[in-house]
C-alpha positions in Angstrom: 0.0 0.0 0.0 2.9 2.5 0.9 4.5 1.4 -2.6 1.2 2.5 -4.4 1.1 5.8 -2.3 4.4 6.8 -2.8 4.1 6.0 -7.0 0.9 8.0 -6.7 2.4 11.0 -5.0 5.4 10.5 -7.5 2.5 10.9 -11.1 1.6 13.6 -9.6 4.2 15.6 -8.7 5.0 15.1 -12.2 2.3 16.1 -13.6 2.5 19.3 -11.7 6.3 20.1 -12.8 5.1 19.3 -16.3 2.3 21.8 -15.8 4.9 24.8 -14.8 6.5 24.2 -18.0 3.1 24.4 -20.2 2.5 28.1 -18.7 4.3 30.5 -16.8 4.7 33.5 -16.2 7.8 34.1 -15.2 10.7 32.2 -16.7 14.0 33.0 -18.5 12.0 33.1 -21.9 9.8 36.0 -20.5 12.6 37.8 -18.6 14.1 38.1 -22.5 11.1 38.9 -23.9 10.6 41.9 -21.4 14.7 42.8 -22.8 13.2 42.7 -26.3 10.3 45.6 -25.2 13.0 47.9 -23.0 15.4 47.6 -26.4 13.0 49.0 -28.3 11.9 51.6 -26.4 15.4 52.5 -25.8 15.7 52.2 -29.7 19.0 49.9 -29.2 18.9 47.7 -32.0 21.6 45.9 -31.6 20.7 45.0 -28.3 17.4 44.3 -29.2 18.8 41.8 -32.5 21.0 39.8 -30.4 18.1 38.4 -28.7 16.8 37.0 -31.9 18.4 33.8 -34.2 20.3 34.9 -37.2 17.6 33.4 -39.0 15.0 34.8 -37.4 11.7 36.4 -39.1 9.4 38.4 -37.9 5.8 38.9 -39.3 3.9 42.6 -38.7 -0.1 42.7 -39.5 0.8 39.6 -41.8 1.3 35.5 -42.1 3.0 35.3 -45.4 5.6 38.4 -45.6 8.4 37.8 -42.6 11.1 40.4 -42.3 14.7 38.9 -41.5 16.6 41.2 -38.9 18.2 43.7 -40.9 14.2 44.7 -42.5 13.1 44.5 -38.9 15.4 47.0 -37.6 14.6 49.0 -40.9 10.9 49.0 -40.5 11.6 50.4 -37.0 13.5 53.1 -37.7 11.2 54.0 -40.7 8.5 54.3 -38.6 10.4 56.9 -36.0 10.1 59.4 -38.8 6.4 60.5 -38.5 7.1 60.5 -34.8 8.5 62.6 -31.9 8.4 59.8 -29.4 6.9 56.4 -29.1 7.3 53.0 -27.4 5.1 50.9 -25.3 4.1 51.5 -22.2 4.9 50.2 -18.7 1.5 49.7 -17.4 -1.0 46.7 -18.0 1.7 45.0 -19.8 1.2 41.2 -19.7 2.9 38.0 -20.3 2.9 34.3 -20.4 5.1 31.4 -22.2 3.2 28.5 -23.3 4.6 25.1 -24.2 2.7 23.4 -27.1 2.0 20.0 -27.1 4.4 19.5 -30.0 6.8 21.0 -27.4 7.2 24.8 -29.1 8.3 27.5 -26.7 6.0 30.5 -26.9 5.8 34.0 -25.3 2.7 36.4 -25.6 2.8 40.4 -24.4 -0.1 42.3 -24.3 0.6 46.2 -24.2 -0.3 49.7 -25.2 2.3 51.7 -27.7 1.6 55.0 -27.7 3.3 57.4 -30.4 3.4 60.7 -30.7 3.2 62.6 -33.8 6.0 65.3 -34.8 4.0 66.8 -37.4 1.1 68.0 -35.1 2.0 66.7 -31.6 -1.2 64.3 -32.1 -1.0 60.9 -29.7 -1.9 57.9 -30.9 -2.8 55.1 -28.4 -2.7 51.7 -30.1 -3.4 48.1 -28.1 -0.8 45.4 -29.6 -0.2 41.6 -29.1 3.0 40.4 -29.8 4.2 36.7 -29.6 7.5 35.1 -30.4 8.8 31.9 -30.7 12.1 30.5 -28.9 14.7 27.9 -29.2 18.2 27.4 -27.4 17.5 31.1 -25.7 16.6 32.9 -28.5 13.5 33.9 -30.9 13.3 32.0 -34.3 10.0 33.9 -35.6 8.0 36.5 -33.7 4.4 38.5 -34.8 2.7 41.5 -34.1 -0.8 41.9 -34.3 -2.7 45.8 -33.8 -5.2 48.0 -35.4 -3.1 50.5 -37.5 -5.8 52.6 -38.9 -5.2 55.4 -36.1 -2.1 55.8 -37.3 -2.8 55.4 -40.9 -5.6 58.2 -40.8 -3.5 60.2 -38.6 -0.8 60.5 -41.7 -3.7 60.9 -44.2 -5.1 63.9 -42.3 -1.5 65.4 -42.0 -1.1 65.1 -45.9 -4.4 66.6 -46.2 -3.5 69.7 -44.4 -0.3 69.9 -46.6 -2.3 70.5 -49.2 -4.8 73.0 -48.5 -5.3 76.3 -49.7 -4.1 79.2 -47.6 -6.8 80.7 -46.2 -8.5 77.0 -44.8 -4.8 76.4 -42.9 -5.1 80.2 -41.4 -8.8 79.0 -40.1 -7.4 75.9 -38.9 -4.8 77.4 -37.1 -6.9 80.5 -35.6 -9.6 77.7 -34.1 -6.2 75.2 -33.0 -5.2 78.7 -31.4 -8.6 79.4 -29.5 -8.3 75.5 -28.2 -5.3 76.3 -26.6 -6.3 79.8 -25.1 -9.6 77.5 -23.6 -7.3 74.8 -22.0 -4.9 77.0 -20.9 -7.0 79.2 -19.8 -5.6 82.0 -21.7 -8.3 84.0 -22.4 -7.1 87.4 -22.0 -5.0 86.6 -25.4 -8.3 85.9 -27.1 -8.7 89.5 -28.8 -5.5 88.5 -30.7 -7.2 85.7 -33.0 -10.6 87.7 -33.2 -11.6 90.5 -35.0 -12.9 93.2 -32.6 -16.4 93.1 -33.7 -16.5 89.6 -32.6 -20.1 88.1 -31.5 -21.0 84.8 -29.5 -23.9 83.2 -29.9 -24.7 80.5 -27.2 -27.7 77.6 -28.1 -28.9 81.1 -30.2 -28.7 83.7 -27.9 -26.4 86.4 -28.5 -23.9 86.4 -25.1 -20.9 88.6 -26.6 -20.4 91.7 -28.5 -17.0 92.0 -28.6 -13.7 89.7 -27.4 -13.5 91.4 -23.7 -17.1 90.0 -23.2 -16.2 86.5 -24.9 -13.0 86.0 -22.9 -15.3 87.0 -19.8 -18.1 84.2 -20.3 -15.2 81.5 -20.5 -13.8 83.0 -17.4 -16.9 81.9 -15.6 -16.4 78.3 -16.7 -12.5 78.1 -15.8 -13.3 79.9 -12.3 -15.9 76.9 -12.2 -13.5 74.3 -13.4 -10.3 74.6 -13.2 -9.7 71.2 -14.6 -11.6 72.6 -18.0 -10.2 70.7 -20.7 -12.0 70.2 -24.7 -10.8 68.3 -27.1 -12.3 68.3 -30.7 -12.9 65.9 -33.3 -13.8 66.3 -37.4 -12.9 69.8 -37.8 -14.7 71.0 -40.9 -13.6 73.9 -42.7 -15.7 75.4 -46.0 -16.8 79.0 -47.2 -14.8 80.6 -44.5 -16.6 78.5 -41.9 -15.5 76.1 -39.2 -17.7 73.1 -38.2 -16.5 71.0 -35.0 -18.1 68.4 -32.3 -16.5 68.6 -29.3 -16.1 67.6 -25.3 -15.2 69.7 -22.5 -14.7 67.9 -19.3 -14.1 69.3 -15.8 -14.5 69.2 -12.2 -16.5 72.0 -10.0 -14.5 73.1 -7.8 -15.1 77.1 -8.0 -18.0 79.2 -7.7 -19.9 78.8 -10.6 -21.7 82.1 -11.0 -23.3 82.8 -7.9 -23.8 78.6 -7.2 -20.8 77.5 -5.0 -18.9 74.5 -5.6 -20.1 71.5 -5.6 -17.0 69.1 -6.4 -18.7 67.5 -9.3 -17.4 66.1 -12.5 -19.0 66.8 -15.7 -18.5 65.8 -19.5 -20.1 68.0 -21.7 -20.8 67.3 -26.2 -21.5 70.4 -28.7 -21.0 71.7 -31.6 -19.4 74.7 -32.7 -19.9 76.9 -35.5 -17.4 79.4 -36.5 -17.2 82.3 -39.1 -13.9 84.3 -40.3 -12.2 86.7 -41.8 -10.0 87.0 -45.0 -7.1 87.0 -42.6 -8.3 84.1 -40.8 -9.7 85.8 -37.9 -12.3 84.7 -35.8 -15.7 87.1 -36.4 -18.5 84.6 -34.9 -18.7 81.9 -32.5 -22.2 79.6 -32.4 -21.9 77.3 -29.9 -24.7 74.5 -28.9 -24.8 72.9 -26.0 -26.5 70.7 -23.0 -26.6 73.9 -20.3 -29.4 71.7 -18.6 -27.1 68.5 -18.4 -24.5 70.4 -17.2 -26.2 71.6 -13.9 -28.0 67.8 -13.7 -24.2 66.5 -13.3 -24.1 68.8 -10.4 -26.4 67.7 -8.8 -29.4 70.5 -9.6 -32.6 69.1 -9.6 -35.7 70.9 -12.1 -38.7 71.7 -10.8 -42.1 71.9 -12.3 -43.6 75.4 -12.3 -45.5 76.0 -9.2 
């Protein structure tokens, strides 16, 4: 009976080694793997290559094309000149090794690479897999998998701009110009990109006559929310005219008006409407808005009539 004990405590004890070599992770493998990410990051090619076979290939978005080392490293450095920095980043990074049941060595990494455009200063955020294959220490094939069509409409929206007239990259700058006055809450420079018969219209109700008055309504909001922060997205410009969606988030932690703080966070969607000048000055502002969703996110309740 001891003899069948002992044999049975022996299987499995095997069987549970032989399960730490099917998964990990944490091994040798994966500590090279992790060597491979910092290398590129670094953009030390050399040290990133001599973790790879001579014979290596590597496959990108594809199964049939594999690029041997010297492509690899060129396809790297290629893609560093539409950017002012990129590499992946350190959190949520994950990895495991695998053994197949043929007996193949396998590491996975999950990650976020995030690039930064040099032509605009534009971030791109991109989820990637990546898993490579090893033998005797080193990787014999590796593959990347990700969504590049964030990049590649990125790049097509830069050549665009290339290639507009004049006058449409003076709008675009003017309204890129008033974005940065709102998040930096730099108002009081306002009256520099508008002309001074500059009117505001707000869900169709004329607020502004003039830049002082403009640059004195956002100075409510930023007083409100200090936080203030809008990003836009499909910027259309035609006819002298400027058509955007945006979002402006923030939290309330000022006086809002004469309604004190109420500590509040609050995303807000609308559309803006914008008229120019020859020069490419601002002359009218329609903005549309939620007002009533705004004070619902803090907290306000509406009443029926009494």
């Amino acid at each position: 009976m001891k003899k069948v004990t002992l044999l049975a405590m022996t299987i499995l004890l095997f069987i549970a080694c032989n399960q730490k070599q099917r998964y990990s992770q944490n091994s040798p493998e994966i500590d090279t793997f992790k060597s491979v990410i910092k290398s590129y990051n670094d953009q030390d090619w050399e040290g990133m290559t001599d973790h790879y076979a001579d014979t290596a290939k590597t496959f990108n978005n594809s199964s049939d094309k594999g690029l041997a080392l010297d492509e690899m490293v060129a396809y790297h450095k290629q893609s560093l000149d539409n950017l002012s920095s990129r590499g992946f980043l350190d959190k949520d990074q994950e990895y495991e090794m695998v053994v197949t049941d043929k007996g193949d060595t396998w590491v996975n990494f999950w990650g976020d690479w995030e690039g930064t455009l040099a032509a605009n200063g534009k971030t791109i955020k991109i989820p990637i897999h990546l898993t490579a294959q090893f033998k005797a220490g080193k990787i014999v094939r590796s593959s990347g998998n990700w969504d590049n069509a964030p990049m590649v409409l990125a790049l097509q929206e830069i050549e665009t701009k290339k290639n507009e007239p004049e006058s449409t990259q003076r709008i675009r700058a003017t309204y890129d110009a008033f974005i940065e006055l709102l998040n930096n809450q730099g108002m009081d420079d306002f009256h520099t990109i508008a002309t001074k018969n500059f009117v505001r219209y707000g869900n169709g109700i004329k607020e502004a006559n003039n830049p002082a008055e403009q640059t004195a309504i956002i100075k409510v909001f930023h007083k409100a929310f200090p936080d203030f922060h809008i990003t836009y997205n499909n910027l259309e410009i035609r006819d002298g005219k400027s058509y955007s969606n945006w979002m402006v988030t923030g939290t309330n932690t000022g006086a809002f008006g004469d309604n004190p703080p109420t500590g509040k966070k609050t995303t807000t969607h609308g559309i803006s409407i914008c008229h120019y000048d020859s020069e490419g000055k601002m002359t009218e502002e329609h903005v549309y808005y939620d007002m009533h969703g705004v004070y619902e996110q803090l907290g306000y309740i509406l009443s029926p009539p009494k």
